[in-house]
Every structure is written in C-alpha cells, then in structure tokens.
DRENFI-102592 format. One record per residue (C-alpha): residue in one letter; y, z, x. Coordinates in Angstrom, 3 decimals. Last residue first. Example, Ala and Ser with C-alpha at 12.3 -4.5 7.8 and 13.67 -1.06 7.14 Angstrom:
<sites>
<site><code>S</code><v>-1.060</v><w>7.140</w><u>13.670</u></site>
<site><code>A</code><v>-4.500</v><w>7.800</w><u>12.300</u></site>
</sites>
This chain:
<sites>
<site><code>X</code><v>131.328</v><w>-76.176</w><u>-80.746</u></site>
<site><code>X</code><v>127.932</v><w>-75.627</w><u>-79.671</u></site>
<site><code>X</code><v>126.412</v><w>-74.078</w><u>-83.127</u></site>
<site><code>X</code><v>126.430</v><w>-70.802</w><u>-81.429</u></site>
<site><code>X</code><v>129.415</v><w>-71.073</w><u>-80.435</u></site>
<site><code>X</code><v>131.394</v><w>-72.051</w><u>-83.355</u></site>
<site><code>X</code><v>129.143</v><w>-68.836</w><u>-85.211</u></site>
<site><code>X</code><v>130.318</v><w>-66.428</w><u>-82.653</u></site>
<site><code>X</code><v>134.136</v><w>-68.050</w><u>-83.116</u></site>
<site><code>X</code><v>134.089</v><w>-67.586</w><u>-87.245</u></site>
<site><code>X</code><v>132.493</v><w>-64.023</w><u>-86.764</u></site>
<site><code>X</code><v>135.126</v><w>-62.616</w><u>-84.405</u></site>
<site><code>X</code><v>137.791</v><w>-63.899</w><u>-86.616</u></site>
<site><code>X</code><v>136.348</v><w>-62.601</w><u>-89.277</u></site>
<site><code>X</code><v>136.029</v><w>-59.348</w><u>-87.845</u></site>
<site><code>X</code><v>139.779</v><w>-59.466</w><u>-86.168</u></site>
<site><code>X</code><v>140.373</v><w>-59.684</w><u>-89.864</u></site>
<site><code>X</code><v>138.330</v><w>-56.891</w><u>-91.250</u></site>
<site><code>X</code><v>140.393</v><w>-54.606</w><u>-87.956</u></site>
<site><code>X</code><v>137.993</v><w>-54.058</w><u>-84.684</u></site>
<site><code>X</code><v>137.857</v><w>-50.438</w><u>-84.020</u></site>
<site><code>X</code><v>140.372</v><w>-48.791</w><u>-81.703</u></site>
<site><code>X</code><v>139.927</v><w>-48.587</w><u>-78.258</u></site>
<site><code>X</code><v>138.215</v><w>-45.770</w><u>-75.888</u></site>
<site><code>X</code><v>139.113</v><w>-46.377</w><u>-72.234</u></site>
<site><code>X</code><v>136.565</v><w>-45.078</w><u>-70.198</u></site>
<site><code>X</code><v>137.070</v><w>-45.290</w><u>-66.119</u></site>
<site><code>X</code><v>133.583</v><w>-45.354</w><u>-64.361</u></site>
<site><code>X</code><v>131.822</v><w>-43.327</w><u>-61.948</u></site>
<site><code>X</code><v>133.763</v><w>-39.918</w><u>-62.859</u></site>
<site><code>X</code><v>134.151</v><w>-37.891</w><u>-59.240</u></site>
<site><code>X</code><v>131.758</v><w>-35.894</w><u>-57.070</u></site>
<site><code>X</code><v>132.861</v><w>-34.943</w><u>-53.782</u></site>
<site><code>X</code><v>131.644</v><w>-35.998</w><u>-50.188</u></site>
<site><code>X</code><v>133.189</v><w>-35.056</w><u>-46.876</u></site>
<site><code>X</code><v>133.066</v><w>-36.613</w><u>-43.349</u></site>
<site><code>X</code><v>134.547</v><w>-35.205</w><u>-40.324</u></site>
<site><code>X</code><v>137.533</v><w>-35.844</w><u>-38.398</u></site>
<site><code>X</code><v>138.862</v><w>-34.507</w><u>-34.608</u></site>
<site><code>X</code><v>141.626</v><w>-32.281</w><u>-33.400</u></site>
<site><code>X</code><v>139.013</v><w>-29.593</w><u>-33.322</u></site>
<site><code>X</code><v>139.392</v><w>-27.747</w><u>-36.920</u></site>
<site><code>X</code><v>136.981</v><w>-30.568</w><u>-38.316</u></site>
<site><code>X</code><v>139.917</v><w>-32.162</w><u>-40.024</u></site>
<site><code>X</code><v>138.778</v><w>-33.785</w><u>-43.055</u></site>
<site><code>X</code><v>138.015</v><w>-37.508</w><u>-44.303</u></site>
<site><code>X</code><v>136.607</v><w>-39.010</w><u>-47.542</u></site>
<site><code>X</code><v>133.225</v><w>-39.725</w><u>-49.400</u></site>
<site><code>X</code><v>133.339</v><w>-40.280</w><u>-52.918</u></site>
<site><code>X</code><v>129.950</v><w>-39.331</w><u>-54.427</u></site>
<site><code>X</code><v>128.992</v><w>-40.602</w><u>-58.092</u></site>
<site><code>X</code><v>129.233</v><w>-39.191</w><u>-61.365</u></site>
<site><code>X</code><v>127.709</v><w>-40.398</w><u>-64.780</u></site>
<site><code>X</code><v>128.597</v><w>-37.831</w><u>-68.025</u></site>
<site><code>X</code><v>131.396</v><w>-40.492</w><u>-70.161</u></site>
<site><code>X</code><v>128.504</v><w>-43.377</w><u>-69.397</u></site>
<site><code>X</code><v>126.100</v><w>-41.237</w><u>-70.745</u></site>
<site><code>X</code><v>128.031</v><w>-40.116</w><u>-74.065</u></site>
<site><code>X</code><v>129.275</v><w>-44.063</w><u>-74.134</u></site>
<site><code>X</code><v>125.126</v><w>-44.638</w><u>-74.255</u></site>
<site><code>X</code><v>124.600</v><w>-42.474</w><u>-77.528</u></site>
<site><code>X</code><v>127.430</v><w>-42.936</w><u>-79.375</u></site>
<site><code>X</code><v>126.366</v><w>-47.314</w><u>-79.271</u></site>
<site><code>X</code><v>128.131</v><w>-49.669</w><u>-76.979</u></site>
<site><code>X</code><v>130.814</v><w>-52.007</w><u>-78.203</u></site>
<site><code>X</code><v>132.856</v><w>-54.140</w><u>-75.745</u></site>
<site><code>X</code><v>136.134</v><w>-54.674</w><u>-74.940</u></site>
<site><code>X</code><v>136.972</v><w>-56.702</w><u>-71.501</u></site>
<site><code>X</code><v>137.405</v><w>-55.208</w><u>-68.124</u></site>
<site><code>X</code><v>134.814</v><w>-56.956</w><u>-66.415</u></site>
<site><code>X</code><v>132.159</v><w>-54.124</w><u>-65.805</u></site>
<site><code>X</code><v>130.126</v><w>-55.649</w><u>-68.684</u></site>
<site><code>X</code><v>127.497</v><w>-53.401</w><u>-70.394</u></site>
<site><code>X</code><v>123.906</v><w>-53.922</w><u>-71.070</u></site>
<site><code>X</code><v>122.460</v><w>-51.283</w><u>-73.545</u></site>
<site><code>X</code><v>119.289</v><w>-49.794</w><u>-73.826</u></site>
<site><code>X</code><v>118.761</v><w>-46.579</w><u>-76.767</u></site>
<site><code>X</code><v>114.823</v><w>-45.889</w><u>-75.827</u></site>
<site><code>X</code><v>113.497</v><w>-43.473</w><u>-79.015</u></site>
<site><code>X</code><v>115.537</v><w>-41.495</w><u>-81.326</u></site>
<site><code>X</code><v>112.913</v><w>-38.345</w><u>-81.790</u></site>
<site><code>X</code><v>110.859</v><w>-38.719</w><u>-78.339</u></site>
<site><code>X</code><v>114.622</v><w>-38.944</w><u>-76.826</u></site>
<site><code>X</code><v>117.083</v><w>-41.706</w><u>-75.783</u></site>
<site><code>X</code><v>118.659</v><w>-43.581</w><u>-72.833</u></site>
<site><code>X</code><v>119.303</v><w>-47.028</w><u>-70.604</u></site>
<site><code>X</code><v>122.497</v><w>-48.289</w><u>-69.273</u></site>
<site><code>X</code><v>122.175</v><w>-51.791</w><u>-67.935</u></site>
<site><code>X</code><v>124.642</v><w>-52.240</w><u>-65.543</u></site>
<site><code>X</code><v>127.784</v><w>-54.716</w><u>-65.302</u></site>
<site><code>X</code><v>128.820</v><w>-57.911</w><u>-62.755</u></site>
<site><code>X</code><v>127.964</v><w>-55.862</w><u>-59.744</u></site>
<site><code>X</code><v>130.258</v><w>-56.480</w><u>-56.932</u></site>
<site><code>X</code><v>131.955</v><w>-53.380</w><u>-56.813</u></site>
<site><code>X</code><v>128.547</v><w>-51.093</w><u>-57.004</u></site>
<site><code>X</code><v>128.695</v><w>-49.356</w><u>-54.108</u></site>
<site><code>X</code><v>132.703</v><w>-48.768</w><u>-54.517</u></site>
<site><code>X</code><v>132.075</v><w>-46.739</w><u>-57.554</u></site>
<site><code>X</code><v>134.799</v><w>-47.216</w><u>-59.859</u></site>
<site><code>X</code><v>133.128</v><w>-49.037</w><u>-62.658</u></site>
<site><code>X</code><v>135.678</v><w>-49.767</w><u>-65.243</u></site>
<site><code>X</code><v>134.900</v><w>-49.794</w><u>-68.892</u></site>
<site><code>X</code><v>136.383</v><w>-50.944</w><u>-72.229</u></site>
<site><code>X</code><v>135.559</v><w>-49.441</w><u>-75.008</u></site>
<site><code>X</code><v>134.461</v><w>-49.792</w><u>-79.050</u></site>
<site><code>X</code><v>132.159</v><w>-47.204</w><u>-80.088</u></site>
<site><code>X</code><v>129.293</v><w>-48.250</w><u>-81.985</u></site>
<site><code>X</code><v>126.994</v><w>-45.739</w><u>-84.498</u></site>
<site><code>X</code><v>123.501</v><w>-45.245</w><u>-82.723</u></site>
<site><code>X</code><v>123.232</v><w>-41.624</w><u>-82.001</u></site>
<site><code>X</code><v>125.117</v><w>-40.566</w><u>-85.750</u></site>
<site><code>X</code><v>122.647</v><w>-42.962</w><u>-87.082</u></site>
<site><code>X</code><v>119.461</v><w>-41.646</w><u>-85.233</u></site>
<site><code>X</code><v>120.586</v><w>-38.313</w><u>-85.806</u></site>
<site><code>X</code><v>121.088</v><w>-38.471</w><u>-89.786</u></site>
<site><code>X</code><v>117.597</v><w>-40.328</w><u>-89.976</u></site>
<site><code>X</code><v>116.347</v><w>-37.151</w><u>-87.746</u></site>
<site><code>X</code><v>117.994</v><w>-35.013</w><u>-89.881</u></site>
<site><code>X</code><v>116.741</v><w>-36.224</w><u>-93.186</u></site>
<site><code>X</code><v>113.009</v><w>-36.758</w><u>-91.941</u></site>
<site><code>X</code><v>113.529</v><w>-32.712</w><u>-90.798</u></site>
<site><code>X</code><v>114.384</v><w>-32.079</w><u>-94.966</u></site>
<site><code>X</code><v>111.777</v><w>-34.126</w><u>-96.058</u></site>
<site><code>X</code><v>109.108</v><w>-32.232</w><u>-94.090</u></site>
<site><code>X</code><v>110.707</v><w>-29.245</w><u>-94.903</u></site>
<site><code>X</code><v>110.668</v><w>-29.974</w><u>-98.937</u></site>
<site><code>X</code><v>114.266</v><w>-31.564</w><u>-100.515</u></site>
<site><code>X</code><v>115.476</v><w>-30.638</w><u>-103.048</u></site>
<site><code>X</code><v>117.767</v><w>-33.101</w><u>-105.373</u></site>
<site><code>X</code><v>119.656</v><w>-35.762</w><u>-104.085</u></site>
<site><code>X</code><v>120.496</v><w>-36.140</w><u>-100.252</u></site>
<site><code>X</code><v>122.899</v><w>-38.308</w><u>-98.989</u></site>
<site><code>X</code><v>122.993</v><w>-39.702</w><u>-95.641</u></site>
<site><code>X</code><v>126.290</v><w>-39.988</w><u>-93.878</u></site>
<site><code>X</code><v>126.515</v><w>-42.694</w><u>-91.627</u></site>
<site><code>X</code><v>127.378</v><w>-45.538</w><u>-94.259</u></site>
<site><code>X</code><v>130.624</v><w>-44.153</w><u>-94.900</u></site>
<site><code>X</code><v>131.807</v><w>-45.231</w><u>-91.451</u></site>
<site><code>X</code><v>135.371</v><w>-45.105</w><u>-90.859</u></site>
<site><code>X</code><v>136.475</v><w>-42.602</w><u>-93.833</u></site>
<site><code>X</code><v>133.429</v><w>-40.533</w><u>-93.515</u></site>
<site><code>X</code><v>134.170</v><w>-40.116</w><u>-89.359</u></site>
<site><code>X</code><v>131.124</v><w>-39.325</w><u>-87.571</u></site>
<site><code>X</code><v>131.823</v><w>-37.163</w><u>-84.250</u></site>
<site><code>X</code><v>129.030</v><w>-34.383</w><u>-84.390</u></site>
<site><code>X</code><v>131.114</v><w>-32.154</w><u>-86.579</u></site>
<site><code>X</code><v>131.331</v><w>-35.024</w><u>-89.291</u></site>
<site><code>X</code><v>127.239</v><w>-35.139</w><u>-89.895</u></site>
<site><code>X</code><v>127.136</v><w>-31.230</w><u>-90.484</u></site>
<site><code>X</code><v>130.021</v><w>-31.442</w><u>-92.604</u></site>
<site><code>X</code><v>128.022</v><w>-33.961</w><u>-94.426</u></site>
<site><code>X</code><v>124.844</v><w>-31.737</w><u>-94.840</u></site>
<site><code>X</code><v>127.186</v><w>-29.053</w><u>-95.880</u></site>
<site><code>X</code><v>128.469</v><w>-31.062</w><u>-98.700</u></site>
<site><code>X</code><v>125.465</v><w>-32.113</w><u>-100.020</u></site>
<site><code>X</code><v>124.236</v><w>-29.071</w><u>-100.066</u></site>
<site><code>X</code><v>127.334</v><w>-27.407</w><u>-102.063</u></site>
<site><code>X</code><v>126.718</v><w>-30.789</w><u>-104.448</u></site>
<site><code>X</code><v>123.197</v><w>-29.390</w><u>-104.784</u></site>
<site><code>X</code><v>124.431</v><w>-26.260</w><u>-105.587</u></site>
<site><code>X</code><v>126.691</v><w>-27.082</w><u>-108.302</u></site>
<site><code>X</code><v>124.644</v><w>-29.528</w><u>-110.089</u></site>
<site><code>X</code><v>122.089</v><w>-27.146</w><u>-110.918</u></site>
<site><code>X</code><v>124.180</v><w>-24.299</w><u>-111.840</u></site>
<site><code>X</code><v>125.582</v><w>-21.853</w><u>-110.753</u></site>
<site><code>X</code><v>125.413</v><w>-18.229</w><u>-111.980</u></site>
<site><code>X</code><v>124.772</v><w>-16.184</w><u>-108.316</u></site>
<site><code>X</code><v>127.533</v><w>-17.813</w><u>-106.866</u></site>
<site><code>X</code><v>126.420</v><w>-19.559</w><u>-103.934</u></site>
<site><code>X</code><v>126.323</v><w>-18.833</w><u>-100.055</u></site>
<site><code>X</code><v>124.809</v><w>-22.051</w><u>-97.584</u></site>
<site><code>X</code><v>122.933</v><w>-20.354</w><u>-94.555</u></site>
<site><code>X</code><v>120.832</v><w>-24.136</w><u>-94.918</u></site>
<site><code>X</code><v>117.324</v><w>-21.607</w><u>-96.101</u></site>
<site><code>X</code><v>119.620</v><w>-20.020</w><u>-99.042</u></site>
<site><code>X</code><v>120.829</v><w>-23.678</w><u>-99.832</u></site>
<site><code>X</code><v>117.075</v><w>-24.740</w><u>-99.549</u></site>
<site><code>X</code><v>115.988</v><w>-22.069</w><u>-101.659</u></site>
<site><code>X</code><v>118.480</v><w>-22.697</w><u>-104.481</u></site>
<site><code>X</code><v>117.534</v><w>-25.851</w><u>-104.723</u></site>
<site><code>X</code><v>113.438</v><w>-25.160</w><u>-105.016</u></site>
<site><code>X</code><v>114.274</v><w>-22.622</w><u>-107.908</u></site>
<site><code>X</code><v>116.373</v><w>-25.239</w><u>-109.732</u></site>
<site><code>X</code><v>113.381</v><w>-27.139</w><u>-109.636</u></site>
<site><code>X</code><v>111.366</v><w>-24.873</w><u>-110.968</u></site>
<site><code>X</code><v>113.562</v><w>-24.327</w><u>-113.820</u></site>
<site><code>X</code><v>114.051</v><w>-27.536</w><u>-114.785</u></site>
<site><code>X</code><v>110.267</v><w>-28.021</w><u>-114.850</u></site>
<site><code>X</code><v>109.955</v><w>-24.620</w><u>-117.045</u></site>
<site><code>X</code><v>112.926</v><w>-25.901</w><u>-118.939</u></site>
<site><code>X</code><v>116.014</v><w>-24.520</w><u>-119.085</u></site>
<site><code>X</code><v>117.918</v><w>-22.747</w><u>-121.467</u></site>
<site><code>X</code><v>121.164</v><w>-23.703</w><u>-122.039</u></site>
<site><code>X</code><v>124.031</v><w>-20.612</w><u>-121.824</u></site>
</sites>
C-alpha cells in the first residue's frame, strides 16, 4: 500500500470525519476516492428523496469535492434547498372556491429566513403554467370552507361548513426540447411585436 503524505493524510482524516459525521459506514481500508464518492452519493440521495429527479434535472444536485468544513457543509444544504425549493413544476390549476370565481388568478406568496420570499402569480384560466416546488407545495396545502345544508332534527335546515382542497392540481408533464423551441420562437415573435 502507497504511503501518504502528511497533507494527504490530513485530508483523508477530514473525509473520513464528515462521512462518520453524515451516519455514512465505510470500510475501514478505503481510500480517498472511495469515501468521497460514498459522500457524494449520500448527498444526492438526500437531494432525490425530497422530489428531485437526476435524470430530469441534473443541474439540481450539487456536487461536493473533497471535505467540506461545517460552515461549508450548511452553505451546501442551503444551496441544495434553495434549488430543490425553486425547481418548476408544470400544472394547471382550478380555483374552486366560489368567493373567488371571478378572480382572474392569485398571487401566491412564500419562503423562509434561509430561501427568502418565493412570489408567484398564477392564472386560474385553465391553461399550463410553471410555478416553482415551493409554491405548488402551498397551493397542494390551501383549504377553504364549503358551506352546505343539514336537517336540524326539526323538519327545518341549518347551515354547515367543511373544509375542502381550494383549487384542483393537475400536474403535467414537462415541456419536450421541441415544445421548448417552439415556446422560445413565439416569446421572442412577441416580444418583438410580431
């Protein structure tokens, strides 16, 4: 076996204690490379749990080379956060609350001291729009009170409230390279007033 150097050495030290500090469980002879490829690997596992796809959007997953101190290590998750918060979701909503049937859309408004205000305006006219993780979460969570009659038990009616979904969520799929392009060709016609 190489012999490493006193640099090498200390680095390989630092590795090993942010696997140990991640829960991540090594052979006791690996190497270098090894390890940080196990981090790497949890830290993208971590990113795929919350709903990021590698395959749809590569560019979500941060990776990390080499080890990384605390401070670096919480700058890594909250980067990781703010992309997994922020990726787009394509849908097409539905407001179902009769008070707001006239309303041409909301403005949906969110976030955290770590990711900031997340505002979005969003249509209610049935077409497909993209809203980032963050605000289809919200929109997925909002209730509102449908009132509805009972019998009161005397021959007469009273009134009754439940809680039911405020809008109707239809998740679509993304937007194919060509349905991109063709996107981008009519964005640009309008902009230019054609």
């Amino acid at each position: 076996m190489k012999q490493l150097t006193q640099a090498q050495a200390a680095e390989f030290t630092a590795i090993k204690a942010q696997a140990t500090s991640l829960g991540i469980t090594f052979h006791h002879r690996a190497n270098t490379k090894t390890v940080t490829g196990l981090i790497n690997a949890h830290l993208a596992n971590q990113v795929t749990a919350e709903g990021v796809t590698p395959d749809t959007t590569p560019e979500k997953v941060v990776e990390v080379k080499g080890p990384l101190t605390a401070a670096e290590y919480a700058v890594h998750i909250a980067k990781t956060a703010k992309l997994r918060a922020t990726r787009l979701i394509r849908i097409r909503l539905t407001c179902m609350n009769p008070l707001k049937k006239n309303w041409p859309g909301e403005t949906f408004s969110t976030g955290s001291s770590k990711l900031g205000t997340i505002k979005k305006h969003v249509p209610f006219n049935g077409l497909p729009y993209h809203v980032p993780q963050i605000i289809y979460d919200m929109i997925k969570d909002r209730r509102c009170s449908s009132f509805y009659d009972v019998p009161d038990g005397r021959g007469g009616v009273k009134r009754a409230s439940r809680l039911v979904p405020e809008f109707s969520v239809e998740v679509l799929d993304p937007l194919t390279p060509a349905e991109l392009d063709d996107l981008r060709h009519s964005q640009a016609m309008a902009k230019n007033g054609l």
